[in-house]
N, C-alpha and C positions, 0 to 999 in steps of 0.2 A: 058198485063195481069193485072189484078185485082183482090186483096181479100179484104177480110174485114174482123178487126179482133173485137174481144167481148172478153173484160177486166175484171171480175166480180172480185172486192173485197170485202171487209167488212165491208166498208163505201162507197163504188161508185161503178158505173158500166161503163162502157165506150167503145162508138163504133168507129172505126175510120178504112177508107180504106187505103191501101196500092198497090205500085205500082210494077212490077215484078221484082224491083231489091232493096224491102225491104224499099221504103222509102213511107213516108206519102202523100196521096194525095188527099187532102181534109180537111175539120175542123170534126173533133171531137165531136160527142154526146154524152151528161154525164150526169146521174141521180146519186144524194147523198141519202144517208141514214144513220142514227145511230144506231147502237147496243147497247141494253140498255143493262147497269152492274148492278145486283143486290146486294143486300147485302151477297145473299144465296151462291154466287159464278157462277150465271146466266149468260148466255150470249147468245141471240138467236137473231134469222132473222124469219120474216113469210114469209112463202117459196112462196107464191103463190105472195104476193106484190114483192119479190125480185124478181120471173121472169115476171113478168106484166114491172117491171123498165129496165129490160134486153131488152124483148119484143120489149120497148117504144125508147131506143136509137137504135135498128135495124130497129123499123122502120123509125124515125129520119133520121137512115146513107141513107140509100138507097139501090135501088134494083142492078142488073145487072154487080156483083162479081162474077168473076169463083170457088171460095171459102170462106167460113165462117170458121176461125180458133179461139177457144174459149180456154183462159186461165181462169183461175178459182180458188178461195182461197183451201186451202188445209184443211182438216181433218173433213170435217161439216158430220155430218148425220142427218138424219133423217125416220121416219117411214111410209110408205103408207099403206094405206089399199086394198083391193081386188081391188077396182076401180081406184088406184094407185092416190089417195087422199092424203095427208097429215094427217097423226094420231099427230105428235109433231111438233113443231116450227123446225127449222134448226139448233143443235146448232156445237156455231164455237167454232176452237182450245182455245180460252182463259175461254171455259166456265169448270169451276173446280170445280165442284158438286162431281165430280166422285170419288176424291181425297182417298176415302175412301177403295174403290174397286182395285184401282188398286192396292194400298197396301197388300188388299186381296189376288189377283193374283200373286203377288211376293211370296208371303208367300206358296201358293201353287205350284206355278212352278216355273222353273229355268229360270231367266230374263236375263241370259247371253245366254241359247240356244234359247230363244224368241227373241232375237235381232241378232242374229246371221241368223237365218230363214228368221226374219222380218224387219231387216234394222232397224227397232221399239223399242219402250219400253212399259214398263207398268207403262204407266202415263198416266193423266185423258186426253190430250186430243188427244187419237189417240183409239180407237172402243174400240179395248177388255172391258177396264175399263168402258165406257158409255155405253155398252151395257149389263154390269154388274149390272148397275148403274138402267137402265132403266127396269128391270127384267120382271114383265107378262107384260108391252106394248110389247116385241119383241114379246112374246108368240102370242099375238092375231094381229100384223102384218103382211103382207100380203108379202114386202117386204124392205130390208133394204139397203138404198142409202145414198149415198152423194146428195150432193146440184147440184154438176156439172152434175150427172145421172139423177138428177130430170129435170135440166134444157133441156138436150139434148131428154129426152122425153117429154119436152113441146115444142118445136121447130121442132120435125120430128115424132115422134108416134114411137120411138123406146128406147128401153133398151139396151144400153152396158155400160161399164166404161174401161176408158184406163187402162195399166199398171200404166200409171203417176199417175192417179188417186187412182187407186188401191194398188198402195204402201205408199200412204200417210196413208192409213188406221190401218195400223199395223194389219191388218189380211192377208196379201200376202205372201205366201211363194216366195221369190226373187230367188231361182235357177228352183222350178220348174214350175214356173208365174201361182200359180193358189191359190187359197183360201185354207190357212194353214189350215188343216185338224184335228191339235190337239187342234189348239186354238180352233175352232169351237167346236170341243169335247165336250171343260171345259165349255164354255158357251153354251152348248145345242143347236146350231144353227144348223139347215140345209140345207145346201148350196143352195136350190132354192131359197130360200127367196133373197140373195145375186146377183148383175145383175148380166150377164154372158160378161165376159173380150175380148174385141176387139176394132180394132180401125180404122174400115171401116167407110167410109162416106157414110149417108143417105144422097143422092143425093150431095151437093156442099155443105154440112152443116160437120165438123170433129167432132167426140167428143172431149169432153175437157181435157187439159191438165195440171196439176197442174201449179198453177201460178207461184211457184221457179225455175222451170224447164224453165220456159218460158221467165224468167226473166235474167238468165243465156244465153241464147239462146238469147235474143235479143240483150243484153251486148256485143254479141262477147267473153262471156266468156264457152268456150268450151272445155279446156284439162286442167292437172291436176297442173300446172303452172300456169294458169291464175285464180284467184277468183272471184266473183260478190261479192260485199260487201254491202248491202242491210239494208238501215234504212229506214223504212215508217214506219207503225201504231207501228211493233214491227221490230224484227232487226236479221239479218241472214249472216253467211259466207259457201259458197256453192263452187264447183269446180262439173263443167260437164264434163265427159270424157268417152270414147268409153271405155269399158272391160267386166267386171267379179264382180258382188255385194260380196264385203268382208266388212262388217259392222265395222268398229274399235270401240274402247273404249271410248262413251262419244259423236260419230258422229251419226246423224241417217245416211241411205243409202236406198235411195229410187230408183224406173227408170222412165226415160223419155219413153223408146219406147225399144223393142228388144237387140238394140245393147247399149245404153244408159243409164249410173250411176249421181244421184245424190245425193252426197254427200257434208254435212257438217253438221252446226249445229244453232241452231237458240236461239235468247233471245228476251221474253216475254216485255221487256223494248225497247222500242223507239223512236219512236215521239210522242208516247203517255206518256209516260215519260215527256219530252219535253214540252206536254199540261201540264197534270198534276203541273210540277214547277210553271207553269206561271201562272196556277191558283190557283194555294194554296199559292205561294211566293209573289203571285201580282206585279211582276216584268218581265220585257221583254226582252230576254236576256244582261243582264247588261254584263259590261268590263271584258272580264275574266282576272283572277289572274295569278299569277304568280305559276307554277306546283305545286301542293302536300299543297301550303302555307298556305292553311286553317287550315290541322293538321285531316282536317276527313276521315273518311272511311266512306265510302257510300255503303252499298251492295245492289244492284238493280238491288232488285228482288220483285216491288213490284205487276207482275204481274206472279208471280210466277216463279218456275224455269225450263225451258225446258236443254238446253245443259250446262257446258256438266254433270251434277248433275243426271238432271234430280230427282228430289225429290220431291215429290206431296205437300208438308208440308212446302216450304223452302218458307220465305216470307223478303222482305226487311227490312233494319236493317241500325242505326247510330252510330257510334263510335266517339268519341272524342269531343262533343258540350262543349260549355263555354259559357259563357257570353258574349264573344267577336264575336261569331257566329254570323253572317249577311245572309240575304238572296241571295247575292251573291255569299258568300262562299259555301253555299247548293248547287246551281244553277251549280257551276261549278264543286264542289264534285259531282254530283250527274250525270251529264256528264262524269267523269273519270271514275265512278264505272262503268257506261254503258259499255264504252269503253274497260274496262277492262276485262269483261265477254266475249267481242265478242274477244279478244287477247287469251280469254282464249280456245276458237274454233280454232283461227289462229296458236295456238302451238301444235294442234293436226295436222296441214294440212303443214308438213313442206316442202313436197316438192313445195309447193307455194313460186312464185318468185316476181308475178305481183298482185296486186289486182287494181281492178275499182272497185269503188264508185258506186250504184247506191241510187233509191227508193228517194223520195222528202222530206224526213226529213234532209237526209244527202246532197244531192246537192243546196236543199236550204242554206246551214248551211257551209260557206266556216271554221268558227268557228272550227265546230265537224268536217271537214272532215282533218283539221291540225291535230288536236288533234288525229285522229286517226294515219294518219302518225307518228306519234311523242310515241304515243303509242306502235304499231307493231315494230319500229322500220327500217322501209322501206315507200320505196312509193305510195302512193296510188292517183288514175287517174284518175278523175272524167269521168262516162259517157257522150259523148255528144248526148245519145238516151234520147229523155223526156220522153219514157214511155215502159219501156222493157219487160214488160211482155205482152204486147198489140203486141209490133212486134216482139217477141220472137212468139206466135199463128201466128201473122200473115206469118212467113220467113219458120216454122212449116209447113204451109198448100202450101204456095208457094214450099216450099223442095218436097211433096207427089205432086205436079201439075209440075213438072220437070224445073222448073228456077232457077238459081242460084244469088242469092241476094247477094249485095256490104257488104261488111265487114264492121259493126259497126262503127261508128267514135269516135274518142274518145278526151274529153278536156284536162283541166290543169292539169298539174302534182305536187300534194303537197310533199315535201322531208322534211324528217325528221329531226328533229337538235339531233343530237346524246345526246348533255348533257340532253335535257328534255328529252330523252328515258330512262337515268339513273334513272332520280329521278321517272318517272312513274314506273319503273320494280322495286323500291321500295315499290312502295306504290302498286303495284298488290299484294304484298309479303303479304303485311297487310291486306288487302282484304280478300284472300288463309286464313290467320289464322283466321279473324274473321267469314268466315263462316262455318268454320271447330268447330268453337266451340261453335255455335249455332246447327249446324242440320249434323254434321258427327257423 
């Protein structure tokens, strides 16, 4: 058996086949692309070049796959028209125009029963708020998708969107799987414009499925014990497991599929972070210090703040600079603040015992992946999948094609040194205050 699986992210796309017990077999097609940042808070993809580049590594991989399993970045929309054309660019989760609107919608409804519904919040990058945002373009839309609904009807001539899909959007009611009926209300939508939720295959082609979920799923991180711990562009701690959607305080909670919860939380900072120091600091990660030694606080949030705040307004911030302040003292503050935020996820998910590493920021980075050991205060276990959300689709479509795939492998084990866990859970302490007296 053979599938092939199609990787769409936010800067690359990637096709690579797989063999019936989940491992790779073949090289790899990959087309790059950048999301341009405005000053305005912009952030978009033009929909038809990102699936010409999708297109272009399918047809790259090759034909003569029993299935096509698609992971796909999470929260994009966009608008078609009658002819199912593209009205707006694509834009993705870090575009923060909306900032304004959701604030709007908090103010009008209660964000604790909307996330309770919607696994969701009312922040700019999950629908409500951008479709608030976007006001008479919906009106004269024809209808309203994600990037992954666009894709899957440029590839087979059909409209659906998964549940995975569809809960990323924060307009999904999670217990009765269907398009929340009051949000739609407040924002005047009517439910045809919206695709219609299933997850049958057009021929050997599946729709797609949120890339978190798939990322989880290829990690071998599957129950509520194990976490996927995720740094690429930005940075995420997630736990898969078979139940019942119960949203907590500060977690989103979205599903893979029927029986399937994905839960944790995610931060806007992380290897692009990572870019950012090197090109502002003009430094390449220098020696790091010795814990906390710098004396700063670093709160990074400078691309905003998604978990667990979630605060449309919350932007990054430095405490304690001097004259003795070096670019490597930054470099390495600005790594812990990271770190910190995503601890700050990990003490919401306490029945977690295990975490693995994944995503190419952090597995490149043997650096940051200590640092997070040493932070959490546990171990953490580097992936040995290089690419989890590609065979998270791919083991996906293999699972609906009846084979059962080898259990993720897994690398080195970083262990914690208990004293540097002291002094980081001091210095989270400081973190806690100073962004509590900036934006609480």
């Amino acid at each position: 058996m053979r599938v092939l699986a199609l990787d769409v992210g936010s800067s690359s796309t990637r096709a690579c086949a797989y063999d019936g017990r989940g491992r790779e077999a073949g090289s790899p097609a990959r087309r790059t692309y950048e999301a341009p940042h405005d000053r305005d808070g912009a952030v978009e993809l033009d929909a038809d070049e990102l699936a010409s580049a999708c297109e272009a590594v399918l047809a790259e991989a090759g034909a003569g796959h029993d299935g096509l399993g698609i992971s796909c970045f999470m929260h994009s929309l966009l608008l078609l028209d009658a002819s199912d054309r593209p009205l707006t660019p694509v834009l993705l989760w870090q575009d923060r125009r909306a900032a304004a609107q959701a604030q709007e919608l908090a103010a009008r409804l209660n964000p604790a029963a909307v996330h309770a519904r919607t696994g969701c919040f009312l922040h700019p990058s999950f629908w409500p708020a951008r479709l608030a945002w976007l006001g008479s373009q919906v009106a004269e839309a024809s209808r309203i998708v994600s990037f992954a609904d666009y894709l899957f009807l440029r590839l087979t001539g059909e409209l659906r969107t998964t549940l995975s899909t569809a809960s990323g959007t924060g307009l999904l009611d999670l217990r009765a799987r269907r398009w929340d009926a009051e949000l739609l209300g407040e924002l005047r939508i009517d439910e045809s414009k919206l695709p219609p939720i299933g997850d049958e295959a057009a021929g050997t082609t599946f729709p797609p499925l949120a890339d978190g979920a798939c990322s989880n799923l290829g990690a071998g991180c599957t129950t509520r014990d194990r976490a996927a711990l995720m740094i690429g562009t930005s940075g995420a701690l997630r736990v898969l497991y078979e139940g019942r959607p119960e949203p907590r305080p500060g977690l989103f909670c979205y599903l893979l599929d029927d029986r399937r919860i994905l839960e944790g939380g995610a931060v806007s900072d992380g290897g692009n972070l990572y870019a950012w120091l090197e090109r502002t600091l003009r430094v390449d990660d220098p020696e790091p210090r010795e814990p906390d030694e710098h004396g700063l606080t670093f709160l990074s949030l400078l691309g905003g703040e998604r978990s667990p705040g979630w605060n449309p307004r919350a932007t990054g911030a430095i405490a304690g600079l001097s004259f003795d302040t070096d670019p490597a003292d930054l470099f390495q503050a600005a790594l812990e603040g990271a770190t910190y935020r995503l601890a700050e996820i990990a003490d919401r998910l306490p029945e977690v015992s295990e975490v693995v590493a994944t995503g190419h920021a952090l597995l490149a980075s043997d650096r940051w992946a200590q640092l997070c050991a040493d932070v959490f205060g546990r171990p953490v276990t580097a992936s040995a999948v290089e690419e989890g959300s590609a065979r998270g689709a791919a083991l996906h479509a293999l699972e609906r094609l009846g084979a059962e795939p080898d259990p993720a492998p897994l690398g080195h084990t970083y262990e914690p040194d208990p004293a540097r866990t002291e002094i980081y859970t001091e210095a989270r302490g400081r973190q806690r205050e100073l962004y509590h007296r900036l934006f609480a």
